[in-house]
C-alpha positions, 0 to 999 in steps of 0.5 A: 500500500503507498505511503506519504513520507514526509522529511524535515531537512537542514542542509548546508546550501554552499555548493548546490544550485538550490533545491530543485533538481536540475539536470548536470549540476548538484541540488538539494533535490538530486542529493534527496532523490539519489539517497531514495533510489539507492534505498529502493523507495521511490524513483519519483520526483520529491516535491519540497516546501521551498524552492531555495536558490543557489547558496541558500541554506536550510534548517527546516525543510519539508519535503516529501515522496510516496513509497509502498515500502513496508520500512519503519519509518525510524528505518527510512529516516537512517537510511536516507541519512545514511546515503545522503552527503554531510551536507544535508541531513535528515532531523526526522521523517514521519507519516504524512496523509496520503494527499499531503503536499510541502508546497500547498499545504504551507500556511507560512514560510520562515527566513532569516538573513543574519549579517555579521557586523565586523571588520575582520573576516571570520572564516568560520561564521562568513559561510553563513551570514554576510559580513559588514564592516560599516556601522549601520543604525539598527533602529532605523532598520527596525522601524523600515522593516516593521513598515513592511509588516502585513499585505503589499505589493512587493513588486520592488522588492522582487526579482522577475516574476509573472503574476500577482506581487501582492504577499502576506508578511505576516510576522517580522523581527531583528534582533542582535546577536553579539556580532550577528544581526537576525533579520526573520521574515514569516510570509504566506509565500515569497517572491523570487530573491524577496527575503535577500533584496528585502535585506538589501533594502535595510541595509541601505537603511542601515547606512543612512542612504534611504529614510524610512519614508523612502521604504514607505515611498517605495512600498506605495506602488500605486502612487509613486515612481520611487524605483531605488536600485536595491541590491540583493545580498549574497545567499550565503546569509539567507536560511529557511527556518521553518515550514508552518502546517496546521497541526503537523510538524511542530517544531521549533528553530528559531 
């Protein structure tokens, strides 16, 4: 009888060219897929909450695959682990209902963009965050990331995308963290290299070249022309955090 399985995945995104399986170059997908086979479990696409892009790490993604394998699911969990890379891991597996789906399923999607605000590199901690070597103002960076809190168009804060740029920002916040600056965005669904251009957008805020007007100027797409070029920072600092469901998968990490 087939089975839905579902995997909570964290995975160092260094060398892969994101999450969905594309054909000659390493992705998370590919890895999750070859582990799968060489258990005999299915020889089907995975789907996957999130579709991470090239760099971008994650601590909590969800994925699934149907099997008519007859393996405890404590059994599946070790095995996949056992053929996957160093750099990705599963934290568990469970039994999903037949028509779950990671992707359709979602009530929200957690990131978070860490800097690292020194001047001096850190080869142990720049594999994970962006590093800054300028003062930025954090209160102002609060204040313009709590303005893009609730439902707007967030065409300018977006890479090329066909269809609706209007999304739910549901829950944010920035915190530091000794030299680490955390900036979490919870959304209904994002936008292509939303979270990174989003943090790009701050850090401009953060060195004093845009005003917290501006960021509601530039969010105000209806009424002004206010089109800043907005750099999207490195992926390295970007990590999927977590996958909300409704009363599935409760677990924390952040």
């Amino acid at each position: 009888m087939d089975r839905k399985i579902a995997l909570l995945i964290e995975y160092d995104g260094t060398k892969y060219y994101g999450f969905q399986f594309q054909p000659n170059f390493p992705t998370i997908q590919g890895e999750l897929e070859n582990a799968l086979n060489n258990l005999n479990l299915s020889n089907e696409r995975i789907e996957g909450a999130g579709r991470t892009d090239t760099g971008v790490h994650a601590k909590g993604q969800i994925a699934s695959f149907i099997t008519n394998s007859n393996l405890d699911i404590q059994d599946i969990e070790s095995g996949i682990n056992h053929f996957l890379p160093s750099d990705i891991a599963i934290q568990k597996a469970y039994e999903a209902p037949i028509n779950f789906s990671p992707r359709r399923d979602a009530i929200s999607r957690r990131y978070r963009y860490t800097f690292l605000n020194r001047s001096t590199r850190s080869p142990l901690s720049e594999r994970y965050a962006y590093r800054v070597s300028r003062d930025i103002n954090v209160d102002k960076m609060t204040k313009a990331l709590f303005s893009l809190k609730g439902t707007h168009d967030f065409v300018n804060l977006c890479g090329k995308y066909e269809g609706s740029t209007v999304r739910n920002l549901m829950d944010v916040s920035i915190n530091m963290d000794d030299e680490r600056l955390h900036i979490d965005l919870e959304a209904n669904a994002f936008l292509p290299h939303q979270v990174r251009r989003t943090a790009g957008l701050l850090y401009q805020v953060g060195l004093n070249k845009f005003d917290t007007d501006d960021v509601e100027k530039l969010m105000d797409v209806d009424n002004n022309a206010f089109r800043p070029n907005i750099p999207t920072l490195p992926a390295c600092g970007l990590v999927l955090l977590k996958v909300k469901y409704k009363d599935m998968f409760q677990y924390d990490y952040y």
